[in-house]
N, C-alpha and C positions, 0 to 999 in steps of 0.2 A: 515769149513772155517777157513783159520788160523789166526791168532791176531796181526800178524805183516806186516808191507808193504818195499818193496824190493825197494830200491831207484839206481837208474842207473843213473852215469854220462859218459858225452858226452863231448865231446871238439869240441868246434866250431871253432877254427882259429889253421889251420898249414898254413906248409911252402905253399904249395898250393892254398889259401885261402886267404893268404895277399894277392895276386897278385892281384884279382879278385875284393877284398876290397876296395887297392886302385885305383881301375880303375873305380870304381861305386862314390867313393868321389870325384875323380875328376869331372865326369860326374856330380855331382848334382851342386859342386861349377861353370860348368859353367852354368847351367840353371840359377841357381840363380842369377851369374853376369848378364846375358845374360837380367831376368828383372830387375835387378838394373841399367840400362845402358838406355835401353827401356823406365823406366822410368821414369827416368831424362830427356832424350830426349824429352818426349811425356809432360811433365810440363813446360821446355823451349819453348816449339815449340808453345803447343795450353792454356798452364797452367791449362792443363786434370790433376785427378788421375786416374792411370788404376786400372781397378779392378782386382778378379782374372780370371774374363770370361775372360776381353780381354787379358789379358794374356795367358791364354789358347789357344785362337784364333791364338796369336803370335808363340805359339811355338808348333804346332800342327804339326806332322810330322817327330820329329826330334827324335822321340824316337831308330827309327833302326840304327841312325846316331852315339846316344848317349851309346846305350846299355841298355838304360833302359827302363822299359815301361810306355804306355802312364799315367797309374793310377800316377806314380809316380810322372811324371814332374807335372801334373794339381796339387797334393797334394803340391810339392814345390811350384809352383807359389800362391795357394794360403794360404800358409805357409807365402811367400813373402807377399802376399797383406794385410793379417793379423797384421803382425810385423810392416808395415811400418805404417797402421793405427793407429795401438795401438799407437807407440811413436810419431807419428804427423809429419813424416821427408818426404821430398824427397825422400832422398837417405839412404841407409842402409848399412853397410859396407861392404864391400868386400870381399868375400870369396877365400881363396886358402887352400894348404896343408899345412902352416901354422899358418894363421887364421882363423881358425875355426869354426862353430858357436855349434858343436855339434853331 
């Protein structure tokens, strides 16, 4: 057996790959608006916090719409449910292509 290990790199983003990249961050920025929006609404209306079941509930379906699947959106909403508990807000800010969150 020999005493050395062979390391292989890879490249993960060409020309081909942004495209697809940004078409999945747009996709997450609107799930995210889509419960920051919901959620404001739903503290106006009944002065509820959702959590991230019913957030789930809400956006249950739209993954074929979005491109993405369903594991993901539930992780974003409750990515979303998480963050806004931690800081104690309504509303959390708004995401696009250029603001961010990460």
């Amino acid at each position: 057996m020999p005493s050395y290990m062979s390391t292989y790199r890879f490249r993960l983003k060409d020309s081909v790959s942004r495209k697809h990249l940004v078409r999945m961050s747009w996709a997450v920025n609107t799930v995210w608006n889509y419960c920051n929006e919901v959620s404001m609404f739903a503290w106006r209306r009944d002065k509820k916090w959702l959590s991230a079941y019913d957030l789930h509930k809400l956006t249950a379906g739209c993954g074929d719409a979005l491109g993405l699947h369903a594991h993901t959106i539930q992780e974003i909403c409750r990515e979303y449910a998480t963050r806004r508990k931690q800081f104690k807000k309504v509303r959390l800010n708004w995401r696009s292509h250029k603001r961010s969150l990460g």
